[in-house]
C-alpha positions as CSV (number, residue, x, y, z in Angstrom):
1,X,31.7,-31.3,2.9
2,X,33.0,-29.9,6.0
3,X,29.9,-28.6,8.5
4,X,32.6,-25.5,8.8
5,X,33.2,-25.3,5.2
6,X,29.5,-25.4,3.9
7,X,27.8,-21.8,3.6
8,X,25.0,-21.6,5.5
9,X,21.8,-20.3,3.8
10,X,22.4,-16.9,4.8
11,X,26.0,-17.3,3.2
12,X,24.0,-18.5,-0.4
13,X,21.6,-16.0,0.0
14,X,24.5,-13.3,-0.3
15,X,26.1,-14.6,-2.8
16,X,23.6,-15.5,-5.3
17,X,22.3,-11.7,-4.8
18,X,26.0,-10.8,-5.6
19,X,25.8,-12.8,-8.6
20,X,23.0,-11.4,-9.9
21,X,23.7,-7.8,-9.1
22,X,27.2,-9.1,-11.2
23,X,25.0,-10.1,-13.6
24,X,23.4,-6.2,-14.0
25,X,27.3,-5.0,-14.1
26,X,27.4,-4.2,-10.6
27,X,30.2,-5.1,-8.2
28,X,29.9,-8.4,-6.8
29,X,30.5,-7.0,-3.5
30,X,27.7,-4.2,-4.2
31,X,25.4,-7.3,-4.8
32,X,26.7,-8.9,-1.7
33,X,26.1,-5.7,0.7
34,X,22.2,-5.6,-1.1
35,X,22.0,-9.1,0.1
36,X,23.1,-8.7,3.5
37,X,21.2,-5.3,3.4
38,X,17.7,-6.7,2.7
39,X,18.2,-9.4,5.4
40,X,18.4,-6.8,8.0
41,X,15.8,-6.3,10.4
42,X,17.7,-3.0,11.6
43,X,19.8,-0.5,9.4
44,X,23.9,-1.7,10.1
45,X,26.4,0.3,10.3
46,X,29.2,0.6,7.1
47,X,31.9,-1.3,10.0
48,X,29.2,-3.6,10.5
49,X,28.6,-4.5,6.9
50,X,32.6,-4.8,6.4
51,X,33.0,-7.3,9.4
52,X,30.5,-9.5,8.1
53,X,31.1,-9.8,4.8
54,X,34.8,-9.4,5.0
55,X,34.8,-6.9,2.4
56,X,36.8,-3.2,2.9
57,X,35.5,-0.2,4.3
58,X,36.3,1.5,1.0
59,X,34.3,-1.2,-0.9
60,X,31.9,-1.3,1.4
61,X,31.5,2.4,0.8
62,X,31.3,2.6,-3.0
63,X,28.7,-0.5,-2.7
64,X,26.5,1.6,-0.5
65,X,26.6,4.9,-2.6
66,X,26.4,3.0,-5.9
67,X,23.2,0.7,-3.9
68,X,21.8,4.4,-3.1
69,X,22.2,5.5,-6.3
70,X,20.2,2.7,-7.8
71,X,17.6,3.7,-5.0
72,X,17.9,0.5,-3.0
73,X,19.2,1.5,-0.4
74,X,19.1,4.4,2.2
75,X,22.1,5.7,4.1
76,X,21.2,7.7,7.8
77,X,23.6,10.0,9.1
78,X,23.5,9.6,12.3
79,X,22.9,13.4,14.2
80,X,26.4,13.9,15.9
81,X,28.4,11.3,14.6
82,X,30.4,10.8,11.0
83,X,28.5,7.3,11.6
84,X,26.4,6.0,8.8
85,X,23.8,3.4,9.5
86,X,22.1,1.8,5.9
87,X,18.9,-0.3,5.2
88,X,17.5,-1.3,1.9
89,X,14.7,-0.2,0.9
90,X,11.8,-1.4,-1.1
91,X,13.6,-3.0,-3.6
92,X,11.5,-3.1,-7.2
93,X,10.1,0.2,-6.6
94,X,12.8,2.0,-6.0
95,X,14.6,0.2,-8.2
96,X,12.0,1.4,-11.5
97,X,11.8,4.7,-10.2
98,X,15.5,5.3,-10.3
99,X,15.8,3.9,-13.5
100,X,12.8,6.2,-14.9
101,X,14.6,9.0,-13.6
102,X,18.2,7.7,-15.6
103,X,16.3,7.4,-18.8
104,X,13.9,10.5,-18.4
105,X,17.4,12.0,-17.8
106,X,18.7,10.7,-21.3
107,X,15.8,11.5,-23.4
108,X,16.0,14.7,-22.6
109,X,19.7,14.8,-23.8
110,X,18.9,12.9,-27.0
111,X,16.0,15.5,-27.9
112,X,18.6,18.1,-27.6
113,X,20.8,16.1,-29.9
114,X,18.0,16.3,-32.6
115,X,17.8,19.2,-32.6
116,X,21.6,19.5,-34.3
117,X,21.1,17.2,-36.8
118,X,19.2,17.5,-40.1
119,X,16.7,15.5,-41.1
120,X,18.0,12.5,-42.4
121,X,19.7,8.9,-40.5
122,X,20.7,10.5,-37.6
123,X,17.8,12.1,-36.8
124,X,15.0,9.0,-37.6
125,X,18.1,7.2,-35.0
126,X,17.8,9.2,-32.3
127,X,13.7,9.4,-32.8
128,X,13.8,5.9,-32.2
129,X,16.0,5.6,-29.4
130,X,14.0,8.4,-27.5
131,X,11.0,6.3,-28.5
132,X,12.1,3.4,-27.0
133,X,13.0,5.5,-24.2
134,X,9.8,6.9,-23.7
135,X,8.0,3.9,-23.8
136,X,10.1,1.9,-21.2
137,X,9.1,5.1,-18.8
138,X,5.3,4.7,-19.8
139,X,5.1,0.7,-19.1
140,X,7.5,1.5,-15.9
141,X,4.8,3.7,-14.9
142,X,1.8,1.6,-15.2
143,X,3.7,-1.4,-13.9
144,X,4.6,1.5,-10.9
145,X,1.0,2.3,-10.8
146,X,-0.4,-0.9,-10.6
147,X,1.9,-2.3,-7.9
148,X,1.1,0.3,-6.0
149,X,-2.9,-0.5,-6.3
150,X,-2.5,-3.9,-6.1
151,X,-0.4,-3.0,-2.5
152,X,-2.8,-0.7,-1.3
153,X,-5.7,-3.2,-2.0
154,X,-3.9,-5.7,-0.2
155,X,-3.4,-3.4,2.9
156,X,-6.7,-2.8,3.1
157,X,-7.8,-6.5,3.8
């Protein structure tokens, strides 16, 4: 292959992030700006992010608020200026506590739906579901808890 044709290992690194934020049902490009995102020694700019990855401002954009959304990423406004700088954040944290929020979220909606049902299938359905719910949250939350000791131990060596 072509020295100007192979992807560097910057190039793979972006891409196989895309890929596996594809693989999550993300966009391939929101997997791509994570990538280039957690790379970063500085928080970039949305043009910047657009220019390197070739992407659109307007994808770029919805990548950003969706990667923000997930809580892996953080967008700056920037006092003065319309201009936006972003930088990942800590990844795996952020990433559980959003999603603890999402399904807190729905298991307070599905208790609300039990209560309109009668006893019966519906009802032993949804107790399950906000079952499963709540126990994702409670091993999200020791597995936050832990991380954090573990990271707090390790700081302190």
């Amino acid at each position: 292959m072509e020295a100007s044709r192979a992807m560097s290992g910057r190039e793979a690194f972006i891409t196989s992030v895309g890929d596996l934020l594809a693989a999550w049902n993300l966009p391939h490009a929101t997997g791509r700006v994570y990538g280039l995102l957690l790379l970063s020694e500085e928080p970039i700019s949305l043009d910047t992010i657009a220019a390197e990855l070739g992407l659109s401002k307007g994808a770029v954009s919805t990548a950003v608020r969706q990667l923000a959304s997930w809580g892996l990423a953080k967008v700056m406004p920037q006092p003065g200026s319309r201009r936006l700088l972003i930088e990942a954040t800590g990844g795996i944290e952020s990433l559980l506590e959003a999603s603890q929020a999402r399904a807190r979220t729905l298991i307070a909606a599905l208790r609300e739906g039990q209560d309109l049902v009668d006893a019966g299938p519906a009802r032993e359905r949804l107790h399950e579901v906000i079952g499963l719910f709540a126990g994702y949250v409670e091993v999200g939350s020791q597995l936050l808890s832990s991380y954090r000791r573990q990271r707090a131990e390790d700081s302190a060596t």
